[in-house]
C-alpha positions in Angstrom: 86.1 -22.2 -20.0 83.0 -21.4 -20.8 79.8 -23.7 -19.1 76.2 -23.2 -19.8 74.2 -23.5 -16.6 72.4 -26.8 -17.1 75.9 -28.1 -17.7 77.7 -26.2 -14.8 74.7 -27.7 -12.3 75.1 -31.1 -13.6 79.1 -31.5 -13.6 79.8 -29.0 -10.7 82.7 -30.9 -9.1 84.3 -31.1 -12.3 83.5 -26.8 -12.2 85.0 -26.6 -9.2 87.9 -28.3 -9.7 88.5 -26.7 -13.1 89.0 -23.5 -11.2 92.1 -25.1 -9.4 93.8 -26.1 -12.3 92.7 -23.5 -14.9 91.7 -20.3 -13.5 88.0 -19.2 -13.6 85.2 -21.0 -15.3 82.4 -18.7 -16.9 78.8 -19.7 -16.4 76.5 -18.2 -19.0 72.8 -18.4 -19.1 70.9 -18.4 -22.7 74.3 -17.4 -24.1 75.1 -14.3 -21.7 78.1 -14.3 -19.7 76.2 -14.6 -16.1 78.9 -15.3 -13.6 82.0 -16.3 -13.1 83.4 -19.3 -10.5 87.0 -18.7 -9.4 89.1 -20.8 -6.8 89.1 -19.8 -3.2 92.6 -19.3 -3.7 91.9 -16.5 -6.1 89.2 -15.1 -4.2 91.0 -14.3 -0.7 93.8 -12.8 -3.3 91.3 -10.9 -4.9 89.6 -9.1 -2.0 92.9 -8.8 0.4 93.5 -5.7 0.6 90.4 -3.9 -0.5 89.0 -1.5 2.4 86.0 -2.0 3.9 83.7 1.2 3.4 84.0 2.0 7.1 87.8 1.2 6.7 87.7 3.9 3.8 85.6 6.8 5.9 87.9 6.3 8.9 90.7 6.6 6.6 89.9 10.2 5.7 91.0 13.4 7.2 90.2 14.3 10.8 86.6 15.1 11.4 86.5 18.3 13.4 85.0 19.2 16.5 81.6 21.2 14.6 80.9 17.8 12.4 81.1 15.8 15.6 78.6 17.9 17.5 76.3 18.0 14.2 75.8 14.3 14.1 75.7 13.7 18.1 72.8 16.4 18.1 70.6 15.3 15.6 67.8 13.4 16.4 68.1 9.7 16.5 64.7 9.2 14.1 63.4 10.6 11.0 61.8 13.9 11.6 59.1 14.2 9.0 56.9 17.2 8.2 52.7 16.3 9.4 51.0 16.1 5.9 48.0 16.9 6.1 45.0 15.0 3.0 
């Protein structure tokens, strides 16, 4: 179902429980979809599963022994060329 926003503020409970019974509620603001209010339910099934970025890096093939040194060895702060005005 579709809500505009004054209305989704004012009947929120009724939003909320909307998304229990009939899936996702669609907020829109002057007429554009703006979000969208799904059930908890549907969230946790929606992000289970989905790798974290560090979860995705680690993933990946081996690093090898040159990479590691690379990134232990560089400094730990920006270095920045002086400019000089």
């Amino acid at each position: 179902m579709n809500w505009a926003l004054r209305d989704a503020k004012n009947r929120f409970s009724e939003v909320v429980q909307r998304t229990k019974t009939e899936g996702p509620q669609e907020v829109t603001v002057r007429g554009k979809r703006a979000a969208v209010i799904v059930s908890a339910e549907e969230y946790d099934r929606l992000v289970s599963g989905t790798p974290s970025f560090v979860d995705h890096l680690l993933a990946g093939p081996p690093w090898d022994d040159e990479l590691v040194d690379a990134i232990n060895d560089r400094p730990k702060w920006p270095v920045r060329p002086d400019v000089k005005f």
